[in-house]
NUDREN-866110 format. One record per residue (C-alpha): residue in three letters; residue number from 0; x, y, z. Coordinates in steps of 0.001 Angstrom, whole numbers, padded with zeros to 6 digits. Example, Ala and Ser with C-alpha at 12.3 -4.5 7.8 and 13.67 -1.06 7.14 Angstrom:
2
[r ALA; 0; [012300; -004500; 007800]] [r SER; 1; [013670; -001060; 007140]] 
***
This chain:
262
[r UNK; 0; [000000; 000000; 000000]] [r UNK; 1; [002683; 002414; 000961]] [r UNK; 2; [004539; 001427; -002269]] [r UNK; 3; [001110; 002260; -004398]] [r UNK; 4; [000953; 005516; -002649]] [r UNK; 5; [004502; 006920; -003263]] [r UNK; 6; [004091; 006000; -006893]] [r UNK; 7; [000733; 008087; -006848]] [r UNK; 8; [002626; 010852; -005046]] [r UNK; 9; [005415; 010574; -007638]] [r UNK; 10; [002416; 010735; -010542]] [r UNK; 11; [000988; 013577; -009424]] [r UNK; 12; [004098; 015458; -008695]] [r UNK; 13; [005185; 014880; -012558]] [r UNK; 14; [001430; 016146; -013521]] [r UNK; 15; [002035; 019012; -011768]] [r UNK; 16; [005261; 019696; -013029]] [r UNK; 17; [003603; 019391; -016441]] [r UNK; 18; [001364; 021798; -015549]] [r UNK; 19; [003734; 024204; -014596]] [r UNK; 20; [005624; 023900; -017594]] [r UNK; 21; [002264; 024880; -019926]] [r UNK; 22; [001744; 027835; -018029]] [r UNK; 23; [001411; 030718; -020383]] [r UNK; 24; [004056; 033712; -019380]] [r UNK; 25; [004588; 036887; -021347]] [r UNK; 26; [008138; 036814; -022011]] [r UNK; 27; [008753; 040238; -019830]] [r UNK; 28; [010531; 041638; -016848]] [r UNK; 29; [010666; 045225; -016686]] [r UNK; 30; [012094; 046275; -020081]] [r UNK; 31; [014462; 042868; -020827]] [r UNK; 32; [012341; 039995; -022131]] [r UNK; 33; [012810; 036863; -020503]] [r UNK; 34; [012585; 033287; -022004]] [r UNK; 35; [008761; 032386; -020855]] [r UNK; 36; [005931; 031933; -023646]] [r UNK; 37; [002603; 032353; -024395]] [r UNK; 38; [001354; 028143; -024766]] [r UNK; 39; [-001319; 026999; -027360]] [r UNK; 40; [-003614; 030389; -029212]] [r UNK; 41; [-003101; 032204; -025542]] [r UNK; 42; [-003488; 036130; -025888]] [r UNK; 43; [-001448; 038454; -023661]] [r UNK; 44; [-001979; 042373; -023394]] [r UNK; 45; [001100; 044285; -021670]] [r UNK; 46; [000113; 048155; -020967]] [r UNK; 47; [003049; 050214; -020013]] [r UNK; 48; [003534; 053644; -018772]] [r UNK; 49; [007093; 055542; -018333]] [r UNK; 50; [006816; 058949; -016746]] [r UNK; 51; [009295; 061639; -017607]] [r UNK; 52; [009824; 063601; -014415]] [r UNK; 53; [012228; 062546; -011924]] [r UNK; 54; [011136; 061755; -008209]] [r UNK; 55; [013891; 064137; -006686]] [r UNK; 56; [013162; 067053; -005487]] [r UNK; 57; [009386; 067129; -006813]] [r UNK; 58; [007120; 066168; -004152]] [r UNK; 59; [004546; 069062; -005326]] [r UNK; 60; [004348; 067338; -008845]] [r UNK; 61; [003400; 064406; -006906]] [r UNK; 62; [006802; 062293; -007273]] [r UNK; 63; [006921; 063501; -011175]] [r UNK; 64; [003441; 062181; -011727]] [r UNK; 65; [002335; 065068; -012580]] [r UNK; 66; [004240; 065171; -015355]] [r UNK; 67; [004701; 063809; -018788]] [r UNK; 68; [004143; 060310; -019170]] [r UNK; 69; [005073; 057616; -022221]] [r UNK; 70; [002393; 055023; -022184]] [r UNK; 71; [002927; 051471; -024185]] [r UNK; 72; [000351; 049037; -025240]] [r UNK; 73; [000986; 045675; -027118]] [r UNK; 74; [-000235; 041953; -027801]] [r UNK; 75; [001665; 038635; -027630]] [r UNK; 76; [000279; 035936; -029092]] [r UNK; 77; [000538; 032077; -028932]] [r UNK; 78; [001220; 030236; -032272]] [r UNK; 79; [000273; 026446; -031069]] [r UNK; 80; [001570; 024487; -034467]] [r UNK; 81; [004845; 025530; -033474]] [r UNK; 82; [005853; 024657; -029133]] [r UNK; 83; [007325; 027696; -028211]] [r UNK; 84; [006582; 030339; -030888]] [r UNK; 85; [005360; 033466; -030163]] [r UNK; 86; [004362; 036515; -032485]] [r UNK; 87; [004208; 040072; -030321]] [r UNK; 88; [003415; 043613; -031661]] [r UNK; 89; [003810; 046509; -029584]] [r UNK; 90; [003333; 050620; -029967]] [r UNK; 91; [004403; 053172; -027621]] [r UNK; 92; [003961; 056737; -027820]] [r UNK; 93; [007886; 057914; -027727]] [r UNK; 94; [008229; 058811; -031462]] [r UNK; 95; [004640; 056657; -032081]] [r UNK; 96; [007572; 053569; -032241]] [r UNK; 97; [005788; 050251; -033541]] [r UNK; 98; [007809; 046879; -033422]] [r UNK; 99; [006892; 043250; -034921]] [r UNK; 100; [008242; 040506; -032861]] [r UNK; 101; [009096; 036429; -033930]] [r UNK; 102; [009838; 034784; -030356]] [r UNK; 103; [010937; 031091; -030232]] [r UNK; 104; [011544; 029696; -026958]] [r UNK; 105; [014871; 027513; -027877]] [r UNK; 106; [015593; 026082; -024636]] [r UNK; 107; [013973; 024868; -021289]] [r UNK; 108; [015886; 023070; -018895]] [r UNK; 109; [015554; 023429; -014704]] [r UNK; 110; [018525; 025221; -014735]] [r UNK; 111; [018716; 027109; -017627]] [r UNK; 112; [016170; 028862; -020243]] [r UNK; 113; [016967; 030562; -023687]] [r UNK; 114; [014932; 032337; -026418]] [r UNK; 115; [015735; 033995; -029730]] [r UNK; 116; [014029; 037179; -030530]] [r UNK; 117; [013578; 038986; -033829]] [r UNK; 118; [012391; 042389; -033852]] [r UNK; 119; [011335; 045276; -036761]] [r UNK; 120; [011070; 048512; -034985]] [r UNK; 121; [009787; 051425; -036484]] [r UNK; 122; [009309; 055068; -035656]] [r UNK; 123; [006472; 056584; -037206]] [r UNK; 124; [007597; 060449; -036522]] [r UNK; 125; [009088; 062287; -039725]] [r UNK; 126; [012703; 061422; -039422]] [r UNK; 127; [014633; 064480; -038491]] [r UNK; 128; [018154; 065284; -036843]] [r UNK; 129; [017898; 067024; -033680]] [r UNK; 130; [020517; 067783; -030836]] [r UNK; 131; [019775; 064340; -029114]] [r UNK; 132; [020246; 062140; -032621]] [r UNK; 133; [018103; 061200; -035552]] [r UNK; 134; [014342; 060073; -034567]] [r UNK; 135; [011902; 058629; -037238]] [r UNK; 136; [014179; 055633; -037488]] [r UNK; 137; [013823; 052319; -038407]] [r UNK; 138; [015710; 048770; -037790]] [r UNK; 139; [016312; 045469; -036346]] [r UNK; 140; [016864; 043918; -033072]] [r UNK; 141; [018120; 040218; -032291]] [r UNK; 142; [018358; 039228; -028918]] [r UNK; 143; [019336; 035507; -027357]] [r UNK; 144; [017472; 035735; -023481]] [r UNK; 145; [019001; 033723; -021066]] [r UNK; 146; [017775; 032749; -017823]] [r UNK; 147; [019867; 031153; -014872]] [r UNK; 148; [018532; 029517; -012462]] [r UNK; 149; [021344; 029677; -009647]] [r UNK; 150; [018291; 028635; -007002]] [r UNK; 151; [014456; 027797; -007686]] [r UNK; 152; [013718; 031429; -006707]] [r UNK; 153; [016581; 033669; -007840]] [r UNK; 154; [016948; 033980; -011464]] [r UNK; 155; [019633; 035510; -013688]] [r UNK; 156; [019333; 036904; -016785]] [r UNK; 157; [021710; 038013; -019442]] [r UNK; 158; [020162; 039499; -022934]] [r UNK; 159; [022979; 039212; -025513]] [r UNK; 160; [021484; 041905; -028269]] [r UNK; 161; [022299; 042934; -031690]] [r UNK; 162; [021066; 046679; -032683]] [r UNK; 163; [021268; 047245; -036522]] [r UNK; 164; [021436; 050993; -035450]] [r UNK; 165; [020732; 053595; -033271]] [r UNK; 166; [019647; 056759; -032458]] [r UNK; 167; [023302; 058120; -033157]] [r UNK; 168; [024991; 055380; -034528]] [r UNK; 169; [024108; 054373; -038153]] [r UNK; 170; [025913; 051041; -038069]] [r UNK; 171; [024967; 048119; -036066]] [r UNK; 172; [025999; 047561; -032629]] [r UNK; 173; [026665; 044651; -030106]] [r UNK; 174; [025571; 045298; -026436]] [r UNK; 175; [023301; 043592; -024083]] [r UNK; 176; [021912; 043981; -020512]] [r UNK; 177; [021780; 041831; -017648]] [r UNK; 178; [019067; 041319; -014996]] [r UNK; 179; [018642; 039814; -011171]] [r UNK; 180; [014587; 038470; -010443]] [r UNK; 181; [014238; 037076; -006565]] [r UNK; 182; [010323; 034917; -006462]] [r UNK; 183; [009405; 035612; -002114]] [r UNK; 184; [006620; 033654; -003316]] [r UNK; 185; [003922; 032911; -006631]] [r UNK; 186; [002609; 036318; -005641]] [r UNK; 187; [005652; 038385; -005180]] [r UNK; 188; [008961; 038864; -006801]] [r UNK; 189; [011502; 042156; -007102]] [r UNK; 190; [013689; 042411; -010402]] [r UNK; 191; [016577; 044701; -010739]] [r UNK; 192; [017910; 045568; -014738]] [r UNK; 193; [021546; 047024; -015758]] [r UNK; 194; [021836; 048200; -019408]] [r UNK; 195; [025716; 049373; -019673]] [r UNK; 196; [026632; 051710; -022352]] [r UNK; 197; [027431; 050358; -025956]] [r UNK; 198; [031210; 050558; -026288]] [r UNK; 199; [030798; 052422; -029687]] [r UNK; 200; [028786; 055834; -028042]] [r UNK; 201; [030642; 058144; -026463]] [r UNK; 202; [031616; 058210; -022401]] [r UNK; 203; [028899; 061326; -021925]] [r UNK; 204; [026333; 059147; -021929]] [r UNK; 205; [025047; 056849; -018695]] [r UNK; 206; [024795; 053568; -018069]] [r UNK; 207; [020680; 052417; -017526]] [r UNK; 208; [019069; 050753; -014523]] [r UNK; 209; [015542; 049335; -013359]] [r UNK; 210; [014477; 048085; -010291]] [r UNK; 211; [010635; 047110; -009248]] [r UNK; 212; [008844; 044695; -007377]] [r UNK; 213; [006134; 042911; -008954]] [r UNK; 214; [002805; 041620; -007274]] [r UNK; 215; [000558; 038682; -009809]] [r UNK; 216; [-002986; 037979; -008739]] [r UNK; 217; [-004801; 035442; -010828]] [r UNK; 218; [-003312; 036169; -015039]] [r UNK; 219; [-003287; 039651; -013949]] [r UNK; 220; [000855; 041046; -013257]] [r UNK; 221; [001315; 044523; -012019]] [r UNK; 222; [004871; 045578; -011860]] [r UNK; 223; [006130; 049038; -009949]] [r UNK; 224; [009366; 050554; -011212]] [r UNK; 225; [011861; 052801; -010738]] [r UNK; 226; [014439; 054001; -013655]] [r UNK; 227; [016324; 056397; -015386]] [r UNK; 228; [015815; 055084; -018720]] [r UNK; 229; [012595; 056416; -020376]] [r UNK; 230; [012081; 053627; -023031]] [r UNK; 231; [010550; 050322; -023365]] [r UNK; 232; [011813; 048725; -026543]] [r UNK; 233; [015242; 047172; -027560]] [r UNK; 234; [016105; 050158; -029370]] [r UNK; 235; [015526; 052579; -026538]] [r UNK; 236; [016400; 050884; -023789]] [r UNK; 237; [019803; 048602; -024522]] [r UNK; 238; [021031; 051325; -028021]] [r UNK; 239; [022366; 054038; -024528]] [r UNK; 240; [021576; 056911; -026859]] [r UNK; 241; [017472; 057329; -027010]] [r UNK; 242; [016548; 060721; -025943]] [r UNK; 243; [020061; 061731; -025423]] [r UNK; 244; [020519; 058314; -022960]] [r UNK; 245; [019521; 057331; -019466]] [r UNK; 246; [019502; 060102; -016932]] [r UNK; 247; [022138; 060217; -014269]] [r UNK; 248; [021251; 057820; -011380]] [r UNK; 249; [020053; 060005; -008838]] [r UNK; 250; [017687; 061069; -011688]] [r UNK; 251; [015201; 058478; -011975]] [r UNK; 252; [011310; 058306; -012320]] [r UNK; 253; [008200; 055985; -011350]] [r UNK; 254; [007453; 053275; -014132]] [r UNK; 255; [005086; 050543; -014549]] [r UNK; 256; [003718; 047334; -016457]] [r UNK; 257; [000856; 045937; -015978]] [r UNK; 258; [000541; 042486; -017976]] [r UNK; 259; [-002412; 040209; -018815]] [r UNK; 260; [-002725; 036673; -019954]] [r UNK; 261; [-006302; 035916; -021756]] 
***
């Protein structure tokens, strides 16, 4: 009887394993995309909303939330004839930028995770040169996300990224960022994000951070942030030059995500 039992136990803890594996995930932290997927014909909505005024020194403007704000809407979608494909498209109001994304989850392991991501971006603005680089551009982003699982609950991630240009630099670029995501539980996890500065843009311009903490209840995901890096999209956020590049550090501003699976 005992024997019966422990193979039961065993069973069901495989099941549930399996059932944990066909959870559907939109493959986003805070700005870096992460190596999850949408399963089956699942939907996902991601609304996102970057305001421009730094927290220092503005508690009249409420915290800078008052102020300016970018907001960012988008879909992901499933594609069940192919396991882990995903097809995402996304527009945010920062030069009306609209990107197509192709996401293929490549690798799932306990251990380790990996994706491939190809992106068309496109800003919709009349391109023009200003003092802060060239907006109403257009190109294409490749990134390999790679997740670490050094225990069950802390994750790292590194997102190895190819930019086919900039907002100053015409010719493609390598760079990447890197990203730290503790689970306390199913409900609540914190994620911190480091986006260094290409090597090919000059030493005037910062490095990029995020930090949040992120509360789930049922599909819903609601994720507070703080940054000094106005965009959203691999262009903005990993090229270091968008908008004349991240703020200094002291110089950050309230962000946040709000995600839905259907």
């Amino acid at each position: 009887m005992r024997t019966k039992l422990l193979a039961l136990l065993a069973v069901a803890g495989f099941a549930g394993g399996g059932l944990r594996a066909q959870t559907s995930d939109i493959p986003l932290a805070i700005n870096l995309p992460t190596a999850d997927r949408m399963q089956f014909w699942d939907i996902g909505v991601i609304f996102s909303h970057r305001f421009i005024t730094p927290v220092k020194g503005h508690s009249k403007d409420l915290y800078g939330l008052d102020g300016l704000a970018y907001a960012g809407f988008g879909f992901n979608f499933g594609i069940k004839p192919i396991k882990g494909l995903n097809f995402e498209i996304y527009r945010t109001a920062d030069n009306k930028t609209l990107t197509f994304t192709l996401h293929q989850q490549i690798l799932d392991r306990s251990f380790i995770r990996m994706a491939a991501r190809l992106q068309r971006f496109d800003e919709s603005v009349t391109q023009t040169v200003t003092p802060l680089g060239t907006v109403g551009i257009s190109g294409t982003a490749f990134q390999l996300p790679t997740e670490f699982y050094l225990t069950d609950d802390l994750v790292l991630t590194l997102v190895p990224t190819w930019l086919s240009r900039t907002t100053t630099q015409e010719k493609a670029i390598f760079t990447g960022g890197a990203g730290l995501r503790y689970d306390f539980s199913e409900k609540f996890r914190v994620l911190v994000e480091y986006y260094p500065r290409p090597s090919k843009l000059e030493k005037t311009y910062e490095a990029g951070f995020a930090a949040g903490i992120s509360y789930k209840t049922f599909k819903h995901r609601f994720t507070l942030v703080g940054t000094n890096s106005t965009g959203t999209t691999p262009n903005q956020v990993l090229g270091g030059d968008y908008a004349g590049g991240p703020r200094p550090k002291g110089d950050w501003s309230i962000a946040f995500n709000v995600a839905r699976v259907f």
